[in-house]
C-alpha positions in Angstrom: -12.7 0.1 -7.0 -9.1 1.8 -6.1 -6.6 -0.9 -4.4 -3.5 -1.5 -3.8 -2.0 -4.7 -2.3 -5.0 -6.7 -1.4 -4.5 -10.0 -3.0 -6.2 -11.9 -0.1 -9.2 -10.2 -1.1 -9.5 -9.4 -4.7 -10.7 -12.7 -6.0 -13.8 -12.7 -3.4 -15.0 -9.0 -4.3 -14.9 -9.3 -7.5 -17.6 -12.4 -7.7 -19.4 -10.6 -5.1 -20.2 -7.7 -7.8 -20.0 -9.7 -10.6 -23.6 -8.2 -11.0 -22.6 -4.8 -12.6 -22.3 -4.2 -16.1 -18.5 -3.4 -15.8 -15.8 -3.4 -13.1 -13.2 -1.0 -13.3 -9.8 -1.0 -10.9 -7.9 1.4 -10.1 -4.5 -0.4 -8.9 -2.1 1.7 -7.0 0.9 -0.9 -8.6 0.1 -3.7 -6.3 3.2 -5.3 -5.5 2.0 -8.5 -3.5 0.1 -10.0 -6.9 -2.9 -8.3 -6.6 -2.6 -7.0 -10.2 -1.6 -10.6 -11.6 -5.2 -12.0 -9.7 -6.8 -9.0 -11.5 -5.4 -10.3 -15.0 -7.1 -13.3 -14.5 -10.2 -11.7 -14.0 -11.2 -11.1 -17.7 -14.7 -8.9 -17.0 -12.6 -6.5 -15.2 -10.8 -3.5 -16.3 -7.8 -3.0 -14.5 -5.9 0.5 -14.8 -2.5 1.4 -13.0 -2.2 4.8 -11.8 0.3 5.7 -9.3 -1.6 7.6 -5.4 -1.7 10.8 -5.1 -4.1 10.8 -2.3 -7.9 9.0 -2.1 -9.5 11.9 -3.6 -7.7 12.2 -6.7 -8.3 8.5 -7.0 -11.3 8.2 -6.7 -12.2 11.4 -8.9 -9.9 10.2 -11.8 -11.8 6.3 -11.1 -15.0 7.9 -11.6 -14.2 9.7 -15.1 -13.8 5.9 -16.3 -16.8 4.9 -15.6 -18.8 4.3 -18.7 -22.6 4.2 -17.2 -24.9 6.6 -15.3 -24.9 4.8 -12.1 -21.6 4.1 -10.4 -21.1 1.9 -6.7 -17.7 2.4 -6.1 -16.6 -0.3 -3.1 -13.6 -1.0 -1.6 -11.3 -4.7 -1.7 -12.4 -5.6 1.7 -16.3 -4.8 1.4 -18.9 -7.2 0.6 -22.5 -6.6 -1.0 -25.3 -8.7 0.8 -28.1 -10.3 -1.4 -30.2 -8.1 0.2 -28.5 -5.1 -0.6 -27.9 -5.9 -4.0 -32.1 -6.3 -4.8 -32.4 -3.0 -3.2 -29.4 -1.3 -5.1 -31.4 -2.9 -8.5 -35.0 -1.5 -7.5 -33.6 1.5 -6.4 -31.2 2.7 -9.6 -34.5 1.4 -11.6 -37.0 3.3 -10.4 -38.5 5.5 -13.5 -38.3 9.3 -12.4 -36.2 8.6 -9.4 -34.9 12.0 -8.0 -32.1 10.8 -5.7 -28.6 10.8 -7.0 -26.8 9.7 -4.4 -27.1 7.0 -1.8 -25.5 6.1 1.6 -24.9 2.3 3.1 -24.8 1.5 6.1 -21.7 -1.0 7.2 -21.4 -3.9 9.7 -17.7 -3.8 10.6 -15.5 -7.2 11.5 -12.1 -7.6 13.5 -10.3 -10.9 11.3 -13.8 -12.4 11.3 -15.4 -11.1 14.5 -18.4 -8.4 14.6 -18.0 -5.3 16.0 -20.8 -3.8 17.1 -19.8 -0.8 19.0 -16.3 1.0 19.3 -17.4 4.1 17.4 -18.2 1.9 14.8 -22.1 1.2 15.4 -23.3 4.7 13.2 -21.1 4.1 10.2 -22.1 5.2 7.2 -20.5 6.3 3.7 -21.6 7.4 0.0 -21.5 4.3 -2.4 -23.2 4.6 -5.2 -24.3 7.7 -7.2 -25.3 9.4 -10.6 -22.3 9.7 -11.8 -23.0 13.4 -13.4 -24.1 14.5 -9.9 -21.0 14.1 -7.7 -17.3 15.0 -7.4 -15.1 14.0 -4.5 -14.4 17.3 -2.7 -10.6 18.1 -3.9 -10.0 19.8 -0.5 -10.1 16.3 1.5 -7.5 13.7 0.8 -8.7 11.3 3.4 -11.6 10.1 4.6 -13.0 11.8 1.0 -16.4 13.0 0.6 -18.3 12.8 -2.1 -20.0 16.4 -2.9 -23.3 15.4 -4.6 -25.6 17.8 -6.5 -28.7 16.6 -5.4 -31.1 14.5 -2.8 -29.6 11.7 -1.0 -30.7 8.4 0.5 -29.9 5.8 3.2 -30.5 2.2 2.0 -31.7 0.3 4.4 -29.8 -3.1 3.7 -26.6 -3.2 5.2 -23.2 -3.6 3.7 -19.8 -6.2 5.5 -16.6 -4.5 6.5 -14.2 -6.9 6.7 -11.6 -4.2 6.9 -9.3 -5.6 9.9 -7.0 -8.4 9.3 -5.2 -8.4 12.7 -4.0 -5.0 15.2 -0.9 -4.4 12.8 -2.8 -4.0 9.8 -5.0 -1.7 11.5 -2.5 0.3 13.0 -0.7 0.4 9.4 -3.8 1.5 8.2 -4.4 4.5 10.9 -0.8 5.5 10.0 -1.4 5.9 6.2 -4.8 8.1 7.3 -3.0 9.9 9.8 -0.1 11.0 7.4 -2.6 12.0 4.7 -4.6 14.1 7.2 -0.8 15.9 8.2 -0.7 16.9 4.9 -4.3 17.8 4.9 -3.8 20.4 8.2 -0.3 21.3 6.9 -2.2 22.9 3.5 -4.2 24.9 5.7 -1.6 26.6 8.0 -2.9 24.2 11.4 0.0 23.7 13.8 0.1 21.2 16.2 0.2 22.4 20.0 0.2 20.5 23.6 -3.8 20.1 23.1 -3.3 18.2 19.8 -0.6 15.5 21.3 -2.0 14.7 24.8 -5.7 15.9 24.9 -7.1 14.6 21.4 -5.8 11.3 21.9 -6.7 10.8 25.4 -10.5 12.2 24.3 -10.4 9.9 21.5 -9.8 6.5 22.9 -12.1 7.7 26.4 -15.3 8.7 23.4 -14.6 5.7 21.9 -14.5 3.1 24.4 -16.7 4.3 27.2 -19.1 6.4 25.3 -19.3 5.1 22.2 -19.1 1.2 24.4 -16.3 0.0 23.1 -15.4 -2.1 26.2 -18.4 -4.5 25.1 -16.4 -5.6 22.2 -13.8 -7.0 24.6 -10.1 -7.3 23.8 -11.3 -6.5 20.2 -12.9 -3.2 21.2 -10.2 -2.4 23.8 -7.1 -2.6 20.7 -9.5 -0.8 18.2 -10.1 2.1 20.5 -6.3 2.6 21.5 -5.3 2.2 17.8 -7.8 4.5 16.9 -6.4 7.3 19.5 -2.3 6.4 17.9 -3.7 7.2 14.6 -5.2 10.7 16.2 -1.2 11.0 18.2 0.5 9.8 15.1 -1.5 12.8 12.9 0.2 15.6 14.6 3.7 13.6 15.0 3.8 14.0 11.4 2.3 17.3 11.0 5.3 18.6 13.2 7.5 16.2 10.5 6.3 18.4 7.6 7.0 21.8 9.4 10.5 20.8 10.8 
């Protein structure tokens, strides 16, 4: 796990994968005692290593990893009972070719489900032979695993609880969007009319009429328009780095 400041929900993660032979953080120098909470933790190892960018992170997290199997999960995830059994049959299987497998997620707002806002297909890399995969070093957000081998959706489904309230989330879609600047600025993209006005506007329209975000009510409606800001606030600070 890689964190940094998330002391409301360190305690409640760690039980929840209290099954696993080790837990090892990554802690980004939490300053809101996060780390102190991890102290008191005495199955965990906790490491402080200052961010480069998730990728690196994540990469340098997986080197300390001492067995085959690794499920890497973020502060504000939880696994379900269900997916737990199925993570346990699966990485016990004898002769088992897949190296790498996917969960779905079930996203929240504070406590609230959201069931569509873009967020209905969600789907990320969890848990993997660690031998078998690398975070690709040319994506510092929204990382992706590159895994040398099959892969595999589990069918069990894992909680997002990764909105606290529209600030945090729009805090959140600045941090991404300034990584992804840097991201574009590495490979020579330059932002343009199109980037400012169009991809926002196409953004929030995808998101809450295609992809129904309007069903998610006042919920859905502030997702979707934070959502486009993160996609405006990109190219702000892509014009930043070339200025």
């Amino acid at each position: 796990m890689i964190t940094f400041n998330e002391v409301n929900h360190i305690d409640d993660v760690i039980k929840n994968i209290s099954f696993a032979d080790e837990i090892i953080v990554i802690d980004s120098f939490s300053t809101d005692g996060t780390i102190e909470k991890l102290k008191s933790h005495k199955n965990v190892t906790t490491i402080c290593r200052e961010f480069k960018n998730f990728t690196d992170q994540r990469n340098f997290a997986l080197q300390q990893a001492s067995y085959d199997w690794v499920l890497f999960i973020d502060a504000d995830e939880r696994i379900t009972p269900s997916l737990q059994k199925e993570i346990i049959t699966e990485i016990n299987k004898p002769y088992n070719e897949v190296v790498g497998f996917m969960f779905r997620r079930l996203f929240y707002f504070k406590q609230n489900r959201i069931r569509f806002s873009g967020f209905q297909t969600d789907t990320t890399y969890r848990l993997f032979k660690k031998e078998f995969v690398k975070y690709n070093e040319t994506k510092i957000v929204h990382e992706m695993p590159l895994i040398n081998g099959k892969s595999k959706v589990l069918k069990s489904k894992m909680l997002h609880y990764c909105i606290d309230n529209a600030n945090h989330y729009k805090s959140k879609m600045e941090h991404y969007a300034s990584l992804k600047a840097l991201e574009l600025f590495k490979k020579g993209k330059k932002p343009n009319f199109f980037h400012f006005y169009f991809k926002p506007f196409y953004k929030f329209i995808y998101n809450y009429f295609i992809r129904l975000g309007l069903l998610d009510g006042k919920e859905g409606f502030t997702l979707c328009y934070l959502s486009a800001y993160g996609v405006y606030y990109r190219y702000v600070e892509l014009k930043k780095l070339y200025n």
